[in-house]
C-alpha positions as CSV (number, residue, x, y, z in Angstrom):
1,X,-63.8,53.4,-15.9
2,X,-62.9,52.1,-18.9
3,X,-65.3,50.9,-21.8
4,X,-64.4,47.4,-21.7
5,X,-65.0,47.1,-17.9
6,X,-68.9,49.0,-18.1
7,X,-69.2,46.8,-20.8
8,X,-68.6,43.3,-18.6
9,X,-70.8,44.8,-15.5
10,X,-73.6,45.2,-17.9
11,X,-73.2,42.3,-19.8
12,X,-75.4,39.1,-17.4
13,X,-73.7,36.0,-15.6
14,X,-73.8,33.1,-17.5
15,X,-75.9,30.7,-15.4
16,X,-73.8,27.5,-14.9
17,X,-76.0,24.7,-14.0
18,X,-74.6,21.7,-12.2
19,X,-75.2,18.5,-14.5
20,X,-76.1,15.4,-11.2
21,X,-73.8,12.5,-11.8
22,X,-75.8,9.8,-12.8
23,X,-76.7,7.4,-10.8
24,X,-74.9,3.8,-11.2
25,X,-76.8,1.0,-12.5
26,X,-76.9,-1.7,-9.3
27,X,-76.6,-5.5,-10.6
28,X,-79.3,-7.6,-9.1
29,X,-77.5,-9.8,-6.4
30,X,-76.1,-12.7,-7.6
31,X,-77.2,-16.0,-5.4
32,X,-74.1,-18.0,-3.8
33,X,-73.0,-20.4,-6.1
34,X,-73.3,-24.3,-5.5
35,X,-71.2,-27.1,-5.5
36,X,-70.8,-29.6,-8.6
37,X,-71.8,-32.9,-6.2
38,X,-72.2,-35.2,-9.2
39,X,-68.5,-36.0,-9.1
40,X,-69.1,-37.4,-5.6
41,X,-72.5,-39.2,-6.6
42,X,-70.8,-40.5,-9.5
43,X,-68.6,-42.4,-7.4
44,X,-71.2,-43.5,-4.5
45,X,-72.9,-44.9,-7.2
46,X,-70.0,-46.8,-8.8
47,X,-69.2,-48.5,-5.3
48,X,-73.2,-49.3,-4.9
49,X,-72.9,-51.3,-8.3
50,X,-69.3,-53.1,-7.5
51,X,-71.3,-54.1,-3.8
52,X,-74.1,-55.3,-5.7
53,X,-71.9,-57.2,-8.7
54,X,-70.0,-58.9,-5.8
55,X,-72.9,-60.0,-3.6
56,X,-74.3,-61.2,-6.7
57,X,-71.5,-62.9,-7.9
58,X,-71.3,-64.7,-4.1
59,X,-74.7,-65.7,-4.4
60,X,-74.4,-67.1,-8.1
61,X,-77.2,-64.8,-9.3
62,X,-76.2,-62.4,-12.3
63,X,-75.3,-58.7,-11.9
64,X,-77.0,-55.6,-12.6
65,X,-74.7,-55.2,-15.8
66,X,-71.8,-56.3,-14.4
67,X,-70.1,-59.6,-16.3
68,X,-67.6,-60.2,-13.2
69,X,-64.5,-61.8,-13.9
70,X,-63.6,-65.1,-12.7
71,X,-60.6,-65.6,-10.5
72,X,-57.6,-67.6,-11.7
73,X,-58.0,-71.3,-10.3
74,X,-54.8,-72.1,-8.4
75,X,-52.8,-74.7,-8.9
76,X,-52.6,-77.7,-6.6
77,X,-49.1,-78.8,-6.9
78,X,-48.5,-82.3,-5.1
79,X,-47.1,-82.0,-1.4
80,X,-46.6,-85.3,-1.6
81,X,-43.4,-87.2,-3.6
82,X,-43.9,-90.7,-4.1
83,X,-41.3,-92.9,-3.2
84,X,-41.2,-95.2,-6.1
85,X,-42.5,-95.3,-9.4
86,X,-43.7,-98.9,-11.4
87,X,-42.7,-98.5,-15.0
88,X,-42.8,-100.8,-17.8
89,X,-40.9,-98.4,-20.2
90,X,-37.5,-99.1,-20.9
91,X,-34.5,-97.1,-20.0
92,X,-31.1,-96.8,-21.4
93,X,-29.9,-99.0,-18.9
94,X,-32.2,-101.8,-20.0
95,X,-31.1,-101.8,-23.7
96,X,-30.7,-105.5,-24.9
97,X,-27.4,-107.3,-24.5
98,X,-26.3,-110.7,-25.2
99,X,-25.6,-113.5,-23.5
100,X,-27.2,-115.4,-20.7
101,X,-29.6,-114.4,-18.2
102,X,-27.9,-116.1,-14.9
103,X,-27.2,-115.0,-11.6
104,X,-24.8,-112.3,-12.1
105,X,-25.6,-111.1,-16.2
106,X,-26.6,-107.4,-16.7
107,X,-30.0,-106.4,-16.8
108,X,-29.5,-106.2,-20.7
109,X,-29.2,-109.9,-20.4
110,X,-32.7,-110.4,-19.1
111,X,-34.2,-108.0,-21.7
112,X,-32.8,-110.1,-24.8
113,X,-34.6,-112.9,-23.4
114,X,-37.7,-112.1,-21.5
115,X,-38.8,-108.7,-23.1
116,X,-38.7,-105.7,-21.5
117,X,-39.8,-105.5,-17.3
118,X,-43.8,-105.0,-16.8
119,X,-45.9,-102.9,-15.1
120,X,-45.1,-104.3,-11.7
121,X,-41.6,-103.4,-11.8
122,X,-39.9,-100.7,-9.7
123,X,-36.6,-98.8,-11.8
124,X,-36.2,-96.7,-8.4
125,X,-35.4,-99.8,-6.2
126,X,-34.1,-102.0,-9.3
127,X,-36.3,-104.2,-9.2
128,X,-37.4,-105.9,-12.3
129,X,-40.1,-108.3,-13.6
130,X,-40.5,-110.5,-16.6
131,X,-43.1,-112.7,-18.6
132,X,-46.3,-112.9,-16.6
133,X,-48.5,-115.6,-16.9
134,X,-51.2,-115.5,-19.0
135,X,-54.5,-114.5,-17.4
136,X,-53.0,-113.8,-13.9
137,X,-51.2,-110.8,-12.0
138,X,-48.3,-113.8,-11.3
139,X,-45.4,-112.7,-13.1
140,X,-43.0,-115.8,-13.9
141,X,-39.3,-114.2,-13.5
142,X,-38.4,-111.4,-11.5
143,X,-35.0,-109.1,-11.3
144,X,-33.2,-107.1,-8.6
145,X,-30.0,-105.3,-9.5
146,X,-26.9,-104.2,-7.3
147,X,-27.6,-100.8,-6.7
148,X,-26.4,-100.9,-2.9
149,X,-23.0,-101.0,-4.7
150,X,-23.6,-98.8,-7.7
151,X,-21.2,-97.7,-10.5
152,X,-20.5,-100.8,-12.8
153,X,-22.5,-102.8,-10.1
154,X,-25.7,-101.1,-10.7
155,X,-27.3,-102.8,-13.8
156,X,-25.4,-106.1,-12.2
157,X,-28.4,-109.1,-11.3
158,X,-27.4,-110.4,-7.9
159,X,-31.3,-111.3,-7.1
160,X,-33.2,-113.6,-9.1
161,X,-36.5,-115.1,-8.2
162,X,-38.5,-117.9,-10.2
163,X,-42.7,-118.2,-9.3
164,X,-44.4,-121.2,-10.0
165,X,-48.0,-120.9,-11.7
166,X,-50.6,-120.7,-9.0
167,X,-50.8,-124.6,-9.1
168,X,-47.2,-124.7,-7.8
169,X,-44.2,-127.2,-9.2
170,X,-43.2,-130.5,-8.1
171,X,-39.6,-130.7,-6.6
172,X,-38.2,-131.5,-9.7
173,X,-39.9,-129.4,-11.9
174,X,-38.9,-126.2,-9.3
175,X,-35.3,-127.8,-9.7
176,X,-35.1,-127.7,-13.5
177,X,-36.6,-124.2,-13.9
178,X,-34.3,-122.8,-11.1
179,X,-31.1,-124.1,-12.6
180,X,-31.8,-122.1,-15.3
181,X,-30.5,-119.0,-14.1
182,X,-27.3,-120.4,-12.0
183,X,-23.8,-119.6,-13.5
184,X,-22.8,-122.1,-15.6
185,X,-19.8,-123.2,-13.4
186,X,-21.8,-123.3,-10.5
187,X,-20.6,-125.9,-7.9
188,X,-23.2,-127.4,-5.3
189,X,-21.7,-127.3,-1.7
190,X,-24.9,-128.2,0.6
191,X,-28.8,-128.6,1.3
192,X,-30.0,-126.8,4.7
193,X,-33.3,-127.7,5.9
194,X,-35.6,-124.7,6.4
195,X,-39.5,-124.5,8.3
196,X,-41.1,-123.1,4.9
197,X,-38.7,-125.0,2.5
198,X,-34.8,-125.8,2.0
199,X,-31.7,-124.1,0.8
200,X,-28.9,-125.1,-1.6
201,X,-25.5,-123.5,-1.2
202,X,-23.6,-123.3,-4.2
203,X,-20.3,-121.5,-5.3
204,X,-19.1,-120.1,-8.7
205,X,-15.4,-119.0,-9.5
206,X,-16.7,-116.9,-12.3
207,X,-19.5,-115.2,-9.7
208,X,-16.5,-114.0,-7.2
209,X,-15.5,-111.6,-9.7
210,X,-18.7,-110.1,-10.7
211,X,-19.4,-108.3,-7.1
212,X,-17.5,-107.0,-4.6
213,X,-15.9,-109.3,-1.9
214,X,-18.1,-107.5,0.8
215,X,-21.7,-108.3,-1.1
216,X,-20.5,-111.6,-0.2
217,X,-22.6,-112.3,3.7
218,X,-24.4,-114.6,5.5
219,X,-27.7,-113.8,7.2
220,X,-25.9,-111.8,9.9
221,X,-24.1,-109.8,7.3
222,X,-20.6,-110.9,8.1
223,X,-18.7,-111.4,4.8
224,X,-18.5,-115.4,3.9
225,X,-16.0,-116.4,0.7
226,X,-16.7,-114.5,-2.6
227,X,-18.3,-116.8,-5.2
228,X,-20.7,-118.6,-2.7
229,X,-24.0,-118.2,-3.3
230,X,-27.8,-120.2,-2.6
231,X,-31.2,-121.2,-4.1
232,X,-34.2,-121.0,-1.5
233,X,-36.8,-123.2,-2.0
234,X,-40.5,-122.3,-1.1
235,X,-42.6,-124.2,-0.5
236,X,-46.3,-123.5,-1.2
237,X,-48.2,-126.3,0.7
238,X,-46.6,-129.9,1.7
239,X,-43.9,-130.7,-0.7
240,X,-45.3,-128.4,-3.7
241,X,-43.1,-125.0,-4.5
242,X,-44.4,-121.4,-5.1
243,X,-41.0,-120.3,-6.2
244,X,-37.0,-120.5,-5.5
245,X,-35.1,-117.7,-4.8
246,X,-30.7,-117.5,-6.2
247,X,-28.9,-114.7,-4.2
248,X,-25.3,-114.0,-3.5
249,X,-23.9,-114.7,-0.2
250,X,-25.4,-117.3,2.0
251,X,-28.3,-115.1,3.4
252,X,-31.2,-117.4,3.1
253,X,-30.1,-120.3,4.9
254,X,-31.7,-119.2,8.1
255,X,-35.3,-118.3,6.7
């Protein structure tokens, strides 16, 4: 046996000893985490302060807070469209003219020399009146153009009445003021007794060729000669007259 093997039996083990593992540190247990509510309360409480800003806002009392914001007020357009309009403003169709104010004479006519139509005119029907009396709602003269006809007809005076002041005229005094406005070649034809007054037929060359020939009717609207035409006398009580009406045709001589 070799030297170097005595050697190693004599020679003593080294004694290994077995380091334990050490023992892992243990983390306390960690609790179950909780939901973040305040989002959700958040909101409940929003909704709680809207509730309570409307209610208070129904009841007129002020809100916890809350200025609310008034609604826009709606706007009530008219259902309703009037048919007719008074006006006393002049339009382009009442522009002064020149020359007479008869039976016949554009409305410009009447403008020149009455001024322009009151308050108690109506454009939309042509109807047009002029000079009222002083202290009274009684207007002296009063207008109403051809618009059945229309075009050139339009502004065209085939209707003119003349009113009395509220004591009335005397025969003659009604006949004087009505003459006024009767063309100037007027011819007198007839006088037709009437229950509320009397009618004068009269006929004009020159009138014949202001309208059309169909204007020209009597009260049953069949067409009588062109030119004719007749004053209506009202009376107011007994022989006393409220007014005379002038229109073309012989309408009036069944009234």
């Amino acid at each position: 046996m070799s030297q170097y093997f005595r050697d190693a039996q004599t020679q003593p083990m080294p004694v290994v000893t077995a380091t334990p593992p050490s023992p892992q540190r243990l983390l306390p247990p960690q609790p179950p985490r909780k939901r973040r509510r305040w989002p959700w309360l958040v909101a409940i409480g929003a909704l709680v302060v809207f509730g309570v800003s409307l209610l208070s806002y129904a009841l007129g009392a002020p809100s916890m807070g809350v200025t609310p914001t008034p609604a826009a007020q709606p706007t009530h357009a008219a259902t309703h469209k009037p048919t007719v309009k008074a006006t006393s403003q002049p339009t382009s169709q009442q522009a002064p003219t020149s020359g007479p104010a008869i039976l016949g004479s554009n409305l410009g006519a009447f403008v020149a020399n009455y001024g322009h139509p009151n308050d108690h005119s109506i454009a939309n029907s042509g109807l047009y009146h002029f000079k009222r009396y002083p202290g009274s709602t009684l207007d002296f003269l009063i207008g109403t153009t051809d618009l059945t006809d229309g075009g050139v007809y339009a502004n065209r005076v085939k209707d003119i009445t003349v009113q009395a002041p509220h004591a009335g005229w005397s025969q003659q005094e009604a006949t004087a003021a009505c003459a006024a406005f009767l063309p100037r070649d007027a011819v007198y034809k007839r006088e037709i007794g009437l229950a509320n007054g009397y009618d004068k037929i009269y006929f004009s060359a020159s009138l014949a060729g202001l309208f059309p020939a169909s204007s020209f009717v009597d009260v049953n609207g069949n067409q009588v000669q062109s030119g004719l035409f007749d004053v209506h006398y009202l009376y107011s009580s007994g022989t006393i007259i409220a007014s005379c009406d002038i229109l073309i045709g012989t309408q009036q001589t069944q009234l």
